[in-house]
N, C-alpha and C positions, 0 to 999 in steps of 0.2 A: 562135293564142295563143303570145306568147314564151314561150322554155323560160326559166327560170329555178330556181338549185339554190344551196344544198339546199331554200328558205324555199316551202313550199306556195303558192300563189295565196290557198284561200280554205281554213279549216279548216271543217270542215263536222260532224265528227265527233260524238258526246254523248260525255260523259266516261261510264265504266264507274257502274253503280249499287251496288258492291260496297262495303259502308262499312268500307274502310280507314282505317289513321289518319293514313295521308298526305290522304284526301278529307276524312277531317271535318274536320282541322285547315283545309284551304284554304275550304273554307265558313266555319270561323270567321271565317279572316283576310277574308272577302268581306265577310261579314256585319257584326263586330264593329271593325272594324279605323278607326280615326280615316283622315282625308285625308293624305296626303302635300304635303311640300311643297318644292319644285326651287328653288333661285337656278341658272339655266342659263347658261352660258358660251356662246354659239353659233360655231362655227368663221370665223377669217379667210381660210381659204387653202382649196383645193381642189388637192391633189397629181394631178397626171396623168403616166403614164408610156407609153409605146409599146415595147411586146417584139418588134416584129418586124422585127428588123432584119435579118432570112433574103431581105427584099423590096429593102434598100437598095443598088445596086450600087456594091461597093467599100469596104463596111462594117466589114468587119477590117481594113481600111489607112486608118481615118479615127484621128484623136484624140480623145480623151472629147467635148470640147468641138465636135466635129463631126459624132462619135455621135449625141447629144441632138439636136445642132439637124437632123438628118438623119430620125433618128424621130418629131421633132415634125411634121416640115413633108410625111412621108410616111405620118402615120394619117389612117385613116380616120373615126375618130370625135374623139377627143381636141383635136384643135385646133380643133375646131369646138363644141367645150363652150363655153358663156359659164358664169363661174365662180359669177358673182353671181345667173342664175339658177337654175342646177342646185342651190344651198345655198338657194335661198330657197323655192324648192318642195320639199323635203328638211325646212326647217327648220320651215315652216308646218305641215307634215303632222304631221310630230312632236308638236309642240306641242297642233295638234287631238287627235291621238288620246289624249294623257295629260290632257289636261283631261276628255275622256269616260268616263277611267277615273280620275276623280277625283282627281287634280294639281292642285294650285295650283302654276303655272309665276312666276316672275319674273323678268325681265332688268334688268339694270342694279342699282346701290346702292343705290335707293330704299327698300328693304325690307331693308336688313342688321336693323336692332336687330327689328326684327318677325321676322322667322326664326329669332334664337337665342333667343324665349321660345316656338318650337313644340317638340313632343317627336320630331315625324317630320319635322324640318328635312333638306334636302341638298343640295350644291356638287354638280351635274353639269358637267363638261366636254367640251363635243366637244373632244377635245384632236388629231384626224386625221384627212380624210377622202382618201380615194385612190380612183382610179380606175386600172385596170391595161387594157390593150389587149392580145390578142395571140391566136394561132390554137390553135382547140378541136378536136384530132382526134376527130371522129365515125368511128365504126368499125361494120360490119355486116359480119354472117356469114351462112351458110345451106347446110345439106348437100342436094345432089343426085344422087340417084344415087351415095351413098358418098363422093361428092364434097363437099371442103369448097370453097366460094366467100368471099373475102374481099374487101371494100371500105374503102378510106378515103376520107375528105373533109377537111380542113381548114375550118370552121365559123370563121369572125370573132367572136370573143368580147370580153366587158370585165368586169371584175370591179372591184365595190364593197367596198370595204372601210372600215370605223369603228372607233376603239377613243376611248372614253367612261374621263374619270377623276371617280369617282363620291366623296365623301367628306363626314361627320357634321358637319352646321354646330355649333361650339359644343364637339366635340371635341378635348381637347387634343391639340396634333401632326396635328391634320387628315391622318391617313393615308389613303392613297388607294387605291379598288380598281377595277382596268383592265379595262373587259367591253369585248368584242373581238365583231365580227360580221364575215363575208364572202358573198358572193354572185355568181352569176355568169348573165351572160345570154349568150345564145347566138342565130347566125341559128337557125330554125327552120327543120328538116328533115324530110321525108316520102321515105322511100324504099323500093325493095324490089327484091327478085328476082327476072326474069321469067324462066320457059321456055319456050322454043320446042318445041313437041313434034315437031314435025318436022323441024326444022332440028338439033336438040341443042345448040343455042346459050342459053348463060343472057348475061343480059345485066344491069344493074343502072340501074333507073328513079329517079327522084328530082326531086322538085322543094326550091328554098330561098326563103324569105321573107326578105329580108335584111334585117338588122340596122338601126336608120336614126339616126340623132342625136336626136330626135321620142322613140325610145324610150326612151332614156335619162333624158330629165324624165319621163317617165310613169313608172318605175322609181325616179326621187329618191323621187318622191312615194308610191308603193307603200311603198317601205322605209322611209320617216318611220314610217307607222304599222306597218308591223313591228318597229321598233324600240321603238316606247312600247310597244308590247303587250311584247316581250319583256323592256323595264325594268321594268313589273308582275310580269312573270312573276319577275322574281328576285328583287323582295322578296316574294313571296308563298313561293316554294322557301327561303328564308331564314326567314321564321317558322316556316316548316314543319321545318327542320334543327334550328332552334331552341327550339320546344316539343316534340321527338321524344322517345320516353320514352331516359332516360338510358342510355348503354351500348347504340345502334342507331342505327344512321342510315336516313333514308329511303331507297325502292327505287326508285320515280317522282319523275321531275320533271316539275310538272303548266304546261300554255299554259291562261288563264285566257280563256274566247270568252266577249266580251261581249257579241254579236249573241243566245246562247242561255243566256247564265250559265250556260255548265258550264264543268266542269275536263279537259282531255285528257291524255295522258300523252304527251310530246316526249321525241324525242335529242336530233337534231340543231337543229333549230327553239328554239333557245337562244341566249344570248349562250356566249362563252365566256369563263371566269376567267382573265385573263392572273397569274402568278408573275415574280416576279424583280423585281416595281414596291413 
């Protein structure tokens, strides 16, 4: 199984049965709450970058412009992305999963005057998507015999990243709020320390699953619906900020699992609110 951080594989968890009033509020909002509705901008571009340029020989004596075309034509994943598929398995997924959790999506102008007579109208934008290349030092330890053993590996990594401008159809000044997500996948590693009893030799075993281009649309597609789930999740933390009794703010922010209709409590497994937009 690819590793992948921070965003769990499968949330599996029950939410707590403790009736908070962070819990009852998200049950209202499950409960009582009218549909949403997206005019979605879907991205044109797929940003991709290559960091390792530790592998390119002669790499601090190239020019910018032979930098770039150095890093492109020496990753390993990156130039081998087709752009138009990686966004449309990404974009598909997305769209599935916020229709399941009751979206109404729209592309295109066809529905402006229909949107600004809903009350839960909104302008999302993928306004960025990136892709970053570059090596994940894996690190392992282990004391023997008072002895510390230390290992490194260099892991081939690539990291996903989105930032969404999210904004009130029908609002004057259409101000806009930036939810940001990153992710990172990794070869898959199995290792460990072996001792020789006899010999007094520790040695360090390991095997790697590497990485392949194949993963990466399966990953598009993964994070489409980690993404609608996590766009639920934060207008649900939003009602919930919202109807908190005055003078408190909530203490949990709840991932809404529609496989089991509960609420679980997240950190990291969130968007994050960008400042400064």
């Amino acid at each position: 199984m690819r590793k992948i951080l921070p965003v769990s594989l499968i949330i599996l968890l029950a939410a707590s049965s403790s009736c908070t009033t962070e819990y009852k509020l998200a049950r209202e909002f499950r409960n009582d709450m009218p549909g949403f509705y997206l005019h979605l901008s879907p991205p044109s571009l797929l940003f991709k970058y290559n960091h390792k340029g530790e592998v390119v020989e002669g790499f601090d004596r190239m020019n910018p412009q032979e930098q770039d075309s150095a890093l492109f034509y020496s990753s390993k994943f990156i130039r081998f992305i087709n752009d138009s598929t990686f966004l449309e398995r990404y974009v598909n997924s997305f769209l599935d999963e916020l229709r399941n959790l009751n979206f109404t999506v729209y592309i295109g102008n066809e529905a402006d005057s229909f949107l600004l007579s809903q009350p839960q109208s909104y302008a999302l934008s993928m306004a960025q998507m990136q892709l970053d290349e570059y090596f994940y030092p894996h690190e392992d330890q282990e004391y023997f015999y008072d002895t510390l053993f230390y290992k490194k590996i260099d892991l081939s990594a690539v990291d996903f990243s989105v930032w969404f401008e999210l904004s009130k159809i029908g609002r004057s000044g259409r101000s806009k709020t930036v939810l940001y997500a990153s992710h990172m996948v990794t070869d898959d590693l199995e290792g460990e320390f072996l001792l020789d009893p006899f010999r007094q030799d520790v040695k360090y075993s390991y095997r790697i699953d590497s990485l392949e281009v194949n993963d990466l649309y399966d990953i598009a597609s993964f994070l489409g619906k980690v993404h609608a789930s996590f766009l639920y999740d934060f207008f649900l933390n939003q009602y919930i900020a919202f109807h908190y009794p005055q003078g408190f703010r909530p203490q949990v922010y709840y991932h809404y699992n529609r496989f089991h209709n509960s609420f679980v409590p997240v950190e990291e497994e969130r968007f994050e609110l960008l400042d400064g937009y």
